[in-house]
C-alpha positions as CSV (number, residue, x, y, z in Angstrom):
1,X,77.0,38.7,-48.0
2,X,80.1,39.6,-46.0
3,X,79.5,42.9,-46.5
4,X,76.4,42.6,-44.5
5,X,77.6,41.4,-42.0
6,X,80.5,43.9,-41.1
7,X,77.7,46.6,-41.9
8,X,75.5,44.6,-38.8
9,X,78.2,44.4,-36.9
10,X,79.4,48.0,-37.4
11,X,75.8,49.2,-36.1
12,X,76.2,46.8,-33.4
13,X,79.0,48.7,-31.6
14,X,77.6,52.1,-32.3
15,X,73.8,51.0,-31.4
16,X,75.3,49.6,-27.9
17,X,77.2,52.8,-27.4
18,X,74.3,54.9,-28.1
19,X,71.6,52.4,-26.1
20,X,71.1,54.5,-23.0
21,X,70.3,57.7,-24.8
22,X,67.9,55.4,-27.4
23,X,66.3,53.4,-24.2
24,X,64.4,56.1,-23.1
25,X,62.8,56.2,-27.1
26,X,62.1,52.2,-26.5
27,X,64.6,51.1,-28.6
28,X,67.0,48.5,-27.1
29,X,63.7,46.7,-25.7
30,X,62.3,44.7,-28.4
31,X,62.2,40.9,-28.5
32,X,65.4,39.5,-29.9
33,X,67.5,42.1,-27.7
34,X,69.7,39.9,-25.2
35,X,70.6,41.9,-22.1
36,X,72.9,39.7,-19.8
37,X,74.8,40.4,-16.0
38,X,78.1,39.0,-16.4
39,X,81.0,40.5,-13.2
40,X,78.6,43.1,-12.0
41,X,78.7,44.9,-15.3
42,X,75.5,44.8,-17.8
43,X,76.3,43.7,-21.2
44,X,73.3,44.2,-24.0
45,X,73.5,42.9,-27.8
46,X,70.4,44.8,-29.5
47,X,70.0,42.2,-32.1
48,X,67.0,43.0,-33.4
49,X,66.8,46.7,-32.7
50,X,70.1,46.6,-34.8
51,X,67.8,44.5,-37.6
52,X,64.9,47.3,-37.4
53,X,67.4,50.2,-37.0
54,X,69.2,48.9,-40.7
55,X,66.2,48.2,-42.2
56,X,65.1,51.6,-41.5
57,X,68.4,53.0,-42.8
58,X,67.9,50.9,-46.1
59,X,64.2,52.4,-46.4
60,X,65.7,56.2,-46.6
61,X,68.4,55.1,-48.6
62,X,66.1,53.8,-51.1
63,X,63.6,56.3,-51.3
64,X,66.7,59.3,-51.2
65,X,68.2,57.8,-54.2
């Protein structure tokens, strides 16, 4: 269980670093994704992106194995 959550974590920072290149795909969008204003500077935690993005992941993993 821990291990999921460092591993949803991990793909939390690189899915926010990589968010403006992926926005334009329509990811970083969904419903679940909190995008907040906080000192002038926008701050976004792709929740559920992150969730699809994994999932995704775990479907090619499966089917590569």
């Amino acid at each position: 269980m821990i291990r999921w959550v460092v591993v949803i974590f991990i793909a939390l920072i690189v899915f926010s670093t990589l968010l403006p290149w992926l926005e334009k795909l329509g990811i970083g969008r969904l419903p679940g994704d909190l995008r907040f204003k906080l000192f002038g500077r926008v701050f976004s935690l792709p929740f559920a992106s992150t969730i699809l993005l994994s999932l995704a992941v775990l479907l090619i993993a499966r089917f590569l194995k």
